[in-house]
C-alpha positions in Angstrom: -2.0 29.2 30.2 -4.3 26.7 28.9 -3.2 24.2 27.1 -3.6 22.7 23.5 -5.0 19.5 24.2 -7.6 21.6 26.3 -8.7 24.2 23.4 -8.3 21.5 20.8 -10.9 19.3 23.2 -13.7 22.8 23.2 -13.5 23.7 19.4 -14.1 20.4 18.8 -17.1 19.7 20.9 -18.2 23.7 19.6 -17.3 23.4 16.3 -16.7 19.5 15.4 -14.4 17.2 14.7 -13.0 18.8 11.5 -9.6 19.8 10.2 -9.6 21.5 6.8 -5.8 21.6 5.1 -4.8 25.1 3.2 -2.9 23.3 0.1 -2.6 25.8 -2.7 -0.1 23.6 -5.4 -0.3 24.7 -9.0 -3.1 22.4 -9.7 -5.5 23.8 -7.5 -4.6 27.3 -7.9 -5.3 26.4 -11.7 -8.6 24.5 -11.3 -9.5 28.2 -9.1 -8.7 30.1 -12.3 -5.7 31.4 -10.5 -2.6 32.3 -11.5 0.5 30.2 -10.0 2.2 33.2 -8.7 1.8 35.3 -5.0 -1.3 37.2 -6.1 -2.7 33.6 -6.9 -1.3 32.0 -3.6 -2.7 35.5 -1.4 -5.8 34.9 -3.2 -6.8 31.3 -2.8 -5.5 31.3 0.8 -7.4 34.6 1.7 -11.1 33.0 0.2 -10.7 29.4 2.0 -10.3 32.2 5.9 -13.6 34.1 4.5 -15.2 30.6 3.8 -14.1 28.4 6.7 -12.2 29.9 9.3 -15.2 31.2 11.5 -17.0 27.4 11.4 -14.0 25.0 11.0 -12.0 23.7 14.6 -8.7 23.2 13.1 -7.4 24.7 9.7 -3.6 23.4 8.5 -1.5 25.1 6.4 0.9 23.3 4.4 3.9 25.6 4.8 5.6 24.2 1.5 3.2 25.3 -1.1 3.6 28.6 0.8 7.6 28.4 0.9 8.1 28.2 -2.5 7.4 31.3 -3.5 10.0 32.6 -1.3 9.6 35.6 1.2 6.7 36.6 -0.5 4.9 33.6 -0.2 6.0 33.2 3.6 4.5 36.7 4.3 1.2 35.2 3.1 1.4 32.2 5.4 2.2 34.6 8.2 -0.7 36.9 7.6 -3.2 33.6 7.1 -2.2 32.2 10.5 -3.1 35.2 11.7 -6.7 35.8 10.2 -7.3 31.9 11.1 -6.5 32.8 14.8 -8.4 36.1 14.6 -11.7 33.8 13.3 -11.3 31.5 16.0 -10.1 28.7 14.2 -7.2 26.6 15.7 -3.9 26.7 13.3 -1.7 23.9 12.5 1.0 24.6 11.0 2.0 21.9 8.7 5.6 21.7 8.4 7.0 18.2 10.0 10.0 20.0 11.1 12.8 18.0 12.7 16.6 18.2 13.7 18.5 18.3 17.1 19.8 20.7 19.4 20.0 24.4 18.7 18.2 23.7 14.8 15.1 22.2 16.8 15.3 24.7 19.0 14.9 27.4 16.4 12.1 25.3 15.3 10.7 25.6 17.9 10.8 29.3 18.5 9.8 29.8 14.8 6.5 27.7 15.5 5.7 28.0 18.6 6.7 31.2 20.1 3.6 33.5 20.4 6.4 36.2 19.9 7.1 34.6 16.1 5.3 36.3 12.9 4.8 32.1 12.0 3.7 31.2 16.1 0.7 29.0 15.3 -1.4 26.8 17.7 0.3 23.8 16.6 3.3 22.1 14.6 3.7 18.9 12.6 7.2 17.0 13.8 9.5 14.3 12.1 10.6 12.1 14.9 13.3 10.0 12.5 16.2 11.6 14.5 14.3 10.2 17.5 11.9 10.9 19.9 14.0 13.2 21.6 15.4 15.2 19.8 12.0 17.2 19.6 12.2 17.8 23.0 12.7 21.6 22.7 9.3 21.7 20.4 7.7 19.4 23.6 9.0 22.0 26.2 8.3 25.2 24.2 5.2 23.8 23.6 4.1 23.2 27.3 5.3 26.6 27.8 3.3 28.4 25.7 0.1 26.2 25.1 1.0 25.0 22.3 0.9 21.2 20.2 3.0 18.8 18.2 1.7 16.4 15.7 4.2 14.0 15.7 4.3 11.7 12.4 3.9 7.7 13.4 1.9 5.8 10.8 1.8 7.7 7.3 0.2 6.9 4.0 2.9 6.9 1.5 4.0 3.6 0.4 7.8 4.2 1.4 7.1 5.1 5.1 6.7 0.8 6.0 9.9 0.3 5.4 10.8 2.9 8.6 7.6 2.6 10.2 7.4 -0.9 10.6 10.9 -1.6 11.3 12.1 -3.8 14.9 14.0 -2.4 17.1 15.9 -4.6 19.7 13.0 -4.8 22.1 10.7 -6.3 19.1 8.7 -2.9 18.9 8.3 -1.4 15.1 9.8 1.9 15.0 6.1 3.2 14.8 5.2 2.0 18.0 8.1 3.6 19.9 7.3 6.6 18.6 3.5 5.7 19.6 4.6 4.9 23.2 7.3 7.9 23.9 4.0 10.7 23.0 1.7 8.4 25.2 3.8 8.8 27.9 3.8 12.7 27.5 0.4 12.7 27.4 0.5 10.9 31.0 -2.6 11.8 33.3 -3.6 14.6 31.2 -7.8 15.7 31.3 -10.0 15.9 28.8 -7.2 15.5 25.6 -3.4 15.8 26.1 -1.4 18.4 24.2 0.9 16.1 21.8 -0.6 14.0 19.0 0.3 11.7 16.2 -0.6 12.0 13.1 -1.9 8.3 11.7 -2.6 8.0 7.7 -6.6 7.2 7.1 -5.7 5.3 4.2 -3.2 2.2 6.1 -6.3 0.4 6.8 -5.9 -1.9 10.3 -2.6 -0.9 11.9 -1.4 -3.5 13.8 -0.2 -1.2 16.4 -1.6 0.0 19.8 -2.8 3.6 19.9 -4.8 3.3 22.8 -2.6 5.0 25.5 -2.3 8.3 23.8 -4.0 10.4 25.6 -3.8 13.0 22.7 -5.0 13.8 19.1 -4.5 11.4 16.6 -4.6 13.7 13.3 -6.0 11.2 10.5 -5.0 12.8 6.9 -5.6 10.9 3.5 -9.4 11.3 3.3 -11.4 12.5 0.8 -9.8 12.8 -2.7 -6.6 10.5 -1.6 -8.7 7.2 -1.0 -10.0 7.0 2.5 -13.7 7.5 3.2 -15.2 8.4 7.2 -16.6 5.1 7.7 -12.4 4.0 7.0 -11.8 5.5 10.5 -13.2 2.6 12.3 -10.5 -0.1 10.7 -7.6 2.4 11.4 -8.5 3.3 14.6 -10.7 1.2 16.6 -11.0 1.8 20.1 -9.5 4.7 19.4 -11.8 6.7 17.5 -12.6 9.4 20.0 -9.4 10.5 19.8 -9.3 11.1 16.1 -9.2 14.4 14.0 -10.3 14.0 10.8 -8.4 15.7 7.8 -9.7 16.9 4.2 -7.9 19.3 1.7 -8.4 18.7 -1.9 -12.0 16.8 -1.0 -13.1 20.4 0.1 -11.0 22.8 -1.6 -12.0 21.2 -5.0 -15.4 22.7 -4.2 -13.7 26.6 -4.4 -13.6 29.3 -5.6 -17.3 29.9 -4.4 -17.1 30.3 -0.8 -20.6 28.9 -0.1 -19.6 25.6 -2.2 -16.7 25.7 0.7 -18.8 25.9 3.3 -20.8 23.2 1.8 -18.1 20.6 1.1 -17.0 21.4 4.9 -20.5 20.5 5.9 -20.7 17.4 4.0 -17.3 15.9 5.3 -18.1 16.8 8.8 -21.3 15.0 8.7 -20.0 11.9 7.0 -17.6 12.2 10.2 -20.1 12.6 12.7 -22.0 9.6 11.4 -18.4 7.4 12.7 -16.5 9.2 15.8 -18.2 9.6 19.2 -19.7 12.9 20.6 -17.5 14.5 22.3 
């Protein structure tokens, strides 16, 4: 089966370095002239497939904003996944899932078993019960051709004080975290299978990103603060590894699905100007 890493690595070069969050909370549905209810959610989420999902390389759900309306409003999220899939868009899932033993494991199978009604391409990961405790998403993963995003470096304010904590050997917490994906990512040709996801926003790190061998998913641009030209100070070196992130910055520009289109164009040429061919 081929693997994540490997599809993620030709949608990009086909499509671009692009990833286009699904986010519809109350405001949005709202500044849509939608309603705040299913029909509202089914709606939103059904216009930003038609608009982007045959053009854009990686869409991302944010399963909460789904969740809360219940079974309903998971029933939506399993059908979008689908259409996404069925467009040729890559699907992460964003849910930054994380436990340990058989509750990771069911994780797992939820998000990445193609037999799942919610299997997606990828999954967003919480390492803060360690590294290894993901290990069934890593080997389910593998199995199936499937990716984790694993968080390391986020934009909140309150994520320093975790983040950028020592442990005994004098790494911060960040950079173990860095360093244990890297080394899953091992020898793997053109783009290993398990990512991080880095906050566009933290401006120059401080930490060494450039053994990962995988994606490094940079959210926070756009309408949270960070511009494309932001990517060279948080990444560096790094920069051909990086997959660029927009929500509200493009789904501000619905309901019209040509203004979608257009906002995806705009972002994905401001990112082109800054990353490397690939």
């Amino acid at each position: 089966m081929e693997s994540f890493g490997a599809r993620l690595h030709r949608a990009i070069v086909e499509r671009g370095p692009l990833c286009v969050g699904i986010d519809p909370h109350p405001g949005l549905l709202a500044r849509w002239g939608l309603p705040d209810d299913v029909a509202g959610l089914d709606r939103f989420a059904r216009t930003v497939v038609e608009a982007l999902g045959d053009r854009v390389a990686v869409v991302k759900p944010q399963s909460a904003f789904f969740e809360r309306f219940g079974a309903r409003g998971v029933a939506i999220l399993e059908s979008t996944i689908r259409q996404l899939r069925d467009r040729g868009s890559l699907v992460l899932l964003d849910a930054k899932r994380g436990d340990i033993g058989s509750t990771v494991h069911a994780y797992a199978s939820a998000y990445l078993d193609p037999s799942s009604p919610l299997y997606a391409d990828a999954v967003t990961a919480s390492p803060y019960l360690g590294v290894g405790s993901l290990a069934p998403m890593f080997e389910l993963a593998a199995e199936h051709g499937g990716g984790v995003f694993v968080l390391a470096l986020t934009s909140n304010p309150e994520g320093a004080a975790v983040q950028h904590a020592r442990t005994p050997d004098g790494r911060t917490v960040a950079q173990t975290v860095i360093d244990e994906i890297s080394q899953l990512n091992a020898g793997v040709d053109p783009l290993g299978s398990f990512g991080l996801v880095v906050g566009a926003t933290i401006g120059d790190t401080g930490h060494d990103l450039s053994r990962v061998g995988g994606p490094l998913l940079a959210p926070g641009l756009g309408a949270q603060g960070a511009t494309a030209a932001d990517l060279r100070t948080v990444f560096g070196s790094s920069l051909s590894a990086v997959l660029p992130s927009y929500s509200r910055e493009v789904l501000g520009a619905g309901p019209d699905e040509d203004a979608l289109r257009a906002a995806a164009e705009r972002v994905l040429a401001d990112c082109r100007a800054v990353l490397p061919a690939r």
